[in-house]
N, C-alpha and C positions, 0 to 999 in steps of 0.2 A: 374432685375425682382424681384419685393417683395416676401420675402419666405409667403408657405402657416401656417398660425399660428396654423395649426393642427401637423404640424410638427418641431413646436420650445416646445420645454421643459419651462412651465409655471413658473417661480422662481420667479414671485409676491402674487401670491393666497400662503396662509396656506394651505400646502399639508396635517398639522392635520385633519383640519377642514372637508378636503374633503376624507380621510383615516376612514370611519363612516357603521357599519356593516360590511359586505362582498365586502368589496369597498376597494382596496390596492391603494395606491399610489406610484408609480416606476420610478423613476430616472435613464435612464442609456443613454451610450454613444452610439450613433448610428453615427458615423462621418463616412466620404468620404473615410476617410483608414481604421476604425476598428471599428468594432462591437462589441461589450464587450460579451462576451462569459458566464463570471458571471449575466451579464445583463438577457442574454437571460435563462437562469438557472431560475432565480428569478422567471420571469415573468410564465415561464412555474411550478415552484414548486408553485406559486400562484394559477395559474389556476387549479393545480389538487387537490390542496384543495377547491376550491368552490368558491376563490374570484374572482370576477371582477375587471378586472386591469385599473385603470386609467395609461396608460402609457406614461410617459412625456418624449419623446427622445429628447438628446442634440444632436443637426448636424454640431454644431463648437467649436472648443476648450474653444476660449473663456467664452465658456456660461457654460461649467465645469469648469472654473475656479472662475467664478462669482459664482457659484452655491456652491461650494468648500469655498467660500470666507465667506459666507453669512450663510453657515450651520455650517462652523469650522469644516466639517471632510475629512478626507484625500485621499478618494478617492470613487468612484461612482462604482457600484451600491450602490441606497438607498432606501428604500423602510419605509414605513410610513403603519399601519394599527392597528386598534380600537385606531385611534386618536394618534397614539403615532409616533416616529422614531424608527425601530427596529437597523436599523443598514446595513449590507451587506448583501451578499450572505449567507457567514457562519452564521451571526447572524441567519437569517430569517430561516435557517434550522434545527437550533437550536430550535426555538420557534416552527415552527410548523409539527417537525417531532422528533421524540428520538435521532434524533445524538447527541453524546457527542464527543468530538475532543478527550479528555483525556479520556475516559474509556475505558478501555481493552477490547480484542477482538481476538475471534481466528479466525475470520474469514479471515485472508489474509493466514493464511495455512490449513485450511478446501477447500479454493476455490484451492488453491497450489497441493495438494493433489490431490484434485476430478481432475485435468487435470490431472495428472501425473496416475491417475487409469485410467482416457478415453484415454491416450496413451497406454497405457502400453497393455487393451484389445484393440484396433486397430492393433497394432502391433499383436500381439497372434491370433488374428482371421485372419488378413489379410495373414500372411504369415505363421503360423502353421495350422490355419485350428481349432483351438479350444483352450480353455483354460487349462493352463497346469500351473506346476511350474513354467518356465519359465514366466510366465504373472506377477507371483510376485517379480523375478528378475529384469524387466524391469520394475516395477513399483519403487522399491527402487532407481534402475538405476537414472531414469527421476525425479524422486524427487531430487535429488542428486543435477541434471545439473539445474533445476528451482531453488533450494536453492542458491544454486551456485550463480544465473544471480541475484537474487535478493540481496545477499552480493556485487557482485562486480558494482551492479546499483549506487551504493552508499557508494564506499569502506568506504570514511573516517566516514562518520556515524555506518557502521558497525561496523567497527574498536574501536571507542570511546563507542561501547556499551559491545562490545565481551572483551573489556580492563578490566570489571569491574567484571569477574567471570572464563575466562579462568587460568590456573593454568601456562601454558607455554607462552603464552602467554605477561602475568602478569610479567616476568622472560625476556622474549625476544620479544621485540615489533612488528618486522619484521614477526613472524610468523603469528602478525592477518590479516598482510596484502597477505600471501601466502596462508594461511589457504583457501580461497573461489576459489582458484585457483585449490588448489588440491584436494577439494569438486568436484568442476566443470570437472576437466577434468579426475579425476577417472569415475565420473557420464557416463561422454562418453563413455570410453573404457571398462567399463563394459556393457553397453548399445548394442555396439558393439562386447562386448566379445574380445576383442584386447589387445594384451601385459598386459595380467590377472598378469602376476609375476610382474610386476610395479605399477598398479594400487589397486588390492589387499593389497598390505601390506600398500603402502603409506595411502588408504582409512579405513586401521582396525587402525593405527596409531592416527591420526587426529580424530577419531572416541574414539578412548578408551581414550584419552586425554581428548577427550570433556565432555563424560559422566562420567568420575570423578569430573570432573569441576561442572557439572552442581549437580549432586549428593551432592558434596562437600554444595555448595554455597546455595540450595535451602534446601535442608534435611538435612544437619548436621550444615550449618551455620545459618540455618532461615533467609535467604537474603531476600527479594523482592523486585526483578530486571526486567526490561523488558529484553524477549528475543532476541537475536542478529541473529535468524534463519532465518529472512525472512528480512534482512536488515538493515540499521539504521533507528533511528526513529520511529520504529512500536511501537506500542500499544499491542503486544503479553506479556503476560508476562511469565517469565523462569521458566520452570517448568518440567509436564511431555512430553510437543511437541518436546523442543530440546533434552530432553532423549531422547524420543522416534526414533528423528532424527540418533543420534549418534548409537542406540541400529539398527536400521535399518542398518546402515552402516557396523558398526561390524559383523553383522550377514550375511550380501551380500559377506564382504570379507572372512570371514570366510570359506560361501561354496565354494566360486571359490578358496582358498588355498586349501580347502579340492581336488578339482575337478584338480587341475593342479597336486595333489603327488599321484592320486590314475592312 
């Protein structure tokens, strides 16, 4: 049965030529096993900017490979507008929105935070019945175990970022890979308020190590490093978020030391 040509991806026309105004021209995979996921991104970040998508799906490997062959680039989605080849997915979002891959951002612990405050009041409303001290206990808590999951998502990127400003760390390598562990699971048991004598000290520990670190590195050495607070990789940079991390932490253990000798 002859395929329908409205459904083969056109690789003779200049997709420049036809990339002209508000007119995108979009390359992607649309095969029998898999949908290109960046494909379908593209088409839709097109659309909601105002362009009309000429969209040329490939339905068989080969025709990404010819296509791959013939443009010399390494892989599809591609997209083509005001005459030009932008590039990919990331290209294309680069051009027509302000992401920057490389510039910093506090927003992965702005978003971190704001959960660990809408837990922290679910918890206090649901079963206190109102907002108390406690509301800010479990807000330190939950931060704590979300910091936590986002070091141990990615230990080894963590690990080669936290290598570059921790003080103990720096000394003993084992500790950057224990350190998210016992972030994480003091986060718990104080959450739950459970074996406070264990979790308490080990969490003002980890905690007063870190904020000399970070104190050290950024305000007395003039560093500037990305932070290792929300995992490897991130685009945070070290400053007052992972003080403020470690000063939180200190100060949770603190009151529960306080609250287990009174």
């Amino acid at each position: 049965m002859p395929k329908d040509p409205r459904d083969v991806a056109d690789i003779t026309s200049d997709p420049a030529s036809a990339a002209t105004g508000k007119t995108a021209v979009l390359y992607r995979m649309a095969l029998p096993d898999h949908l290109c996921p960046s494909g379908q991104k593209a088409r839709w970040l097109l659309k909601s900017k105002g362009y009309d998508v000429d969209d040329r799906l490939f339905r068989e490997r080969p025709e990404v490979d010819a296509f791959m062959a013939k443009y010399d680039v390494p892989t599809t989605p591609q997209i083509w507008i005001d005459g030009e080849r932008i590039g990919g997915y990331s290209d294309l979002r680069e051009r027509l929105t302000d992401y920057d891959p490389k510039a910093t951002t506090y927003k992965p612990v702005i978003y971190l935070f704001a959960v660990a405050a809408a837990t922290a009041l679910a918890l206090s409303i649901g079963f206190l019945g109102a907002i108390t001290w406690q509301t800010l206990g479990w807000f330190i808590s939950v931060s704590m175990i979300l910091l936590g999951m986002q070091k141990l998502r990615d230990i080894e990127g963590f690990t080669t970022m936290f290598l570059n400003y921790d003080l103990l760390a720096r000394r003993w390598v084992p500790y950057a890979y224990i350190y998210p562990w016992i972030e994480t699971g003091a986060g718990i048991l104080m959450t739950g308020m459970l074996l406070t004598a264990l979790a308490a000290p080990a969490a003002l520990f980890v905690a007063t190590v870190g904020a000399i670190s970070v104190y050290k590195a950024v305000y007395i050495d003039k560093r500037e490093l990305k932070c290792a607070c929300v995992g490897g990789n991130s685009n945070v940079p070290l400053g007052f978020v992972s003080l403020t991390e470690n000063l939180m932490m200190m100060g949770m253990a603190i009151v529960m030391l306080v609250m287990i000798a009174t």
